[in-house]
N, C-alpha and C positions, 0 to 999 in steps of 0.2 A: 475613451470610447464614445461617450457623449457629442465630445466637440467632431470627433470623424464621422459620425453617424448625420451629427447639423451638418456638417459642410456638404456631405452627399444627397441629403435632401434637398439641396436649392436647387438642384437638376430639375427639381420640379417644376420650377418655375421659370426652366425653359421650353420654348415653344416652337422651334427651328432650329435644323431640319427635322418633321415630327418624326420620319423613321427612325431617324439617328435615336431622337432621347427617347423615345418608347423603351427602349431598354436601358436605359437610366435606373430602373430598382438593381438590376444587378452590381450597379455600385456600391450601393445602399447593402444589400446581403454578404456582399464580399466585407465591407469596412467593419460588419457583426461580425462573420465568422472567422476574421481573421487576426481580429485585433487579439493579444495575447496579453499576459503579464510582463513578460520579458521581452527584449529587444531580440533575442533570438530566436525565441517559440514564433514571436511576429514573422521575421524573416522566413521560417524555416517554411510555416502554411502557404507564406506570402507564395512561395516559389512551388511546392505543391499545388496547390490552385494556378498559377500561373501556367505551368507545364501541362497541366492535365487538361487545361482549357485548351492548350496552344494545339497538344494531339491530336485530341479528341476532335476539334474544331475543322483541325486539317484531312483525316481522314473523313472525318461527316461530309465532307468536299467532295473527296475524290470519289466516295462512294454514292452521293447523291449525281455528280456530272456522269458517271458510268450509266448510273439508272436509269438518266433521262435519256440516253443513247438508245435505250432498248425498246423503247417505247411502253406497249403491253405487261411489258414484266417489270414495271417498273417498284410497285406498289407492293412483289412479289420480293424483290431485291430488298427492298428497305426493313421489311419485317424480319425477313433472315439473317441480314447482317446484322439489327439491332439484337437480334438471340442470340448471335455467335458471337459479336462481342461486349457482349452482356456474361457471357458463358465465361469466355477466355478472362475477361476482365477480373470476374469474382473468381477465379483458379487461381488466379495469378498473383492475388495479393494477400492467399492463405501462406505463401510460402513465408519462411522466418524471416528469410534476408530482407523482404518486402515490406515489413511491417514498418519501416519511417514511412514509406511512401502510400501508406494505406489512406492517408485522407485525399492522398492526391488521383486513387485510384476511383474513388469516390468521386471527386469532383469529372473525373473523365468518364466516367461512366452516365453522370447527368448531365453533362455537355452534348455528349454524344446524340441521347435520345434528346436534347431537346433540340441542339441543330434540324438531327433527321424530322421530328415530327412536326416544329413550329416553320423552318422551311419548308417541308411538303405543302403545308396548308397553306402559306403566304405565294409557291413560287422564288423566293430567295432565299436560299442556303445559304449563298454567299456573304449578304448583308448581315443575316441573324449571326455568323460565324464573327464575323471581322466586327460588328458592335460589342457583341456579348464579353470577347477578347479585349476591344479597349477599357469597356468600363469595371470589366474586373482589374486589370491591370491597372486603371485610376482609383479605385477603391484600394485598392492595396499598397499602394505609393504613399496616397496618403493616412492613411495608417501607421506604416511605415515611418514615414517623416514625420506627423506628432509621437509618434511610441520615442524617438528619439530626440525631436527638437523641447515635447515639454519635460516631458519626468521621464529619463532614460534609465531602465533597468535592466543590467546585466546579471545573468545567470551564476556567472563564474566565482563569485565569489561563496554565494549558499554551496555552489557541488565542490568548490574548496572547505568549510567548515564542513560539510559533511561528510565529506571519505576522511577526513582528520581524526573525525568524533566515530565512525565508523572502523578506522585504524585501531583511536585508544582501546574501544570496548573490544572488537576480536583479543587486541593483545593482554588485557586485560584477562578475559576469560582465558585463552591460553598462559598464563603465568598463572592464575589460580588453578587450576587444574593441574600445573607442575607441580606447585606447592600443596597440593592437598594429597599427589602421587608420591611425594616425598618423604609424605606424613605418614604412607602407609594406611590410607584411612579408604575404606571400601563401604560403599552402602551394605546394610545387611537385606534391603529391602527397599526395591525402585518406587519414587513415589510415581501416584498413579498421576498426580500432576504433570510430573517431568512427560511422560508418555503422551499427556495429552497438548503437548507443548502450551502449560497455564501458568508454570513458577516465573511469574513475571518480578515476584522479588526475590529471586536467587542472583546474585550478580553474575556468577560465572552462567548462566545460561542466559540472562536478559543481553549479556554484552554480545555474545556474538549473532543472537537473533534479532535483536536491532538494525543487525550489517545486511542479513537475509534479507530480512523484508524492507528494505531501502532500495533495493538494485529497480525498484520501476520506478522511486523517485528519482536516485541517481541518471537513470535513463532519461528523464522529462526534461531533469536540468541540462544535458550532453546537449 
């Protein structure tokens, strides 16, 4: 993270074209946000950022060149498209299916308002668009390429050891529970622990609640 965060700061130190590298931090904030532990959580931001800038970017376009056709209403247009999809945006990524795609919705949503408002006040949409897009896109490259060229970490092996270790203990707690049903042996009296899911040292009930509360781990490693 260190060494991608030095390499994006020597933009600073460039000087030509100044429109260009004026937006030279957003390289810098992308190689933060997006550098990850693993080679695939990298990827996975890399490409949510990437898309949501690409959108976002393009519609901020088409909706800004519309505006400026209208002359008077122009200023009228840009307030209400940035509420409406500001509106649709945060609807859109309550839904379940959406939720990988929640940071990327995130990122298009601040694309958005920042084409529409930082173009309005310059006169270039176009420019703020198409810079903002490369230097996210070079902030995430390379990221990218050190997440893998120095110390490469793959996921797949922790979400292998884990649904294995999540396997043993379910079957675990189901085989005890057979055997304890075999035994003929019945509580005379539910402990108030069990109810409050606390008997973290009972095995038949730690094994399979181990497996429960892993599925947003399991998720993070996918």
């Amino acid at each position: 993270v260190a060494l991608a965060i030095a390499l994006m700061s020597l933009l600073a130190f460039v000087r030509e074209p100044r429109d260009f590298v004026s937006h030279s931090v957003w390289a810098l904030l992308t190689a933060v946000v997006v550098f990850e532990f693993s080679i695939g959580a990298t990827l996975s931001r890399g490409f949510n950022r990437g898309l949501g800038t690409l959108t976002a970017g393009g519609l901020a376009l088409a909706i800004a060149e519309s505006a400026k056709n209208l002359g008077e209403m122009e200023e009228v247009i840009i307030v209400v498209s940035t509420f409406t999809v500001g509106f649709c945006t945060t609807l859109a990524k309550q839904h379940p299916k959406m939720k990988p795609y929640e940071y990327g919705f995130r990122v298009f949503l601040l694309t958005f308002g920042y084409v529409m408002v930082s173009g309005y006040s310059t006169g270039k949409f176009t420019d703020t668009a198409v810079n903002r897009f490369v230097f996210i896109a070079l902030g995430a490259a390379v990221s990218l390429g050190i997440n893998i060229g120095i110390y490469p970490i793959w996921a797949g092996e922790d979400l292998h050891n884990l649904v294995a270790k999540n396997f043993a203990g379910v079957a675990n707690s189901l085989e005890g529970c057979v055997d304890e049903y075999l035994k003929c042996m019945e509580y005379e009296r539910i402990s108030s622990r069990i109810l409050l899911y606390q008997p973290s040292d009972d095995p038949l009930y730690s094994g399979y609640r181990a497996a429960v509360e892993a599925s947003a781990q399991e998720q993070t490693l996918v």
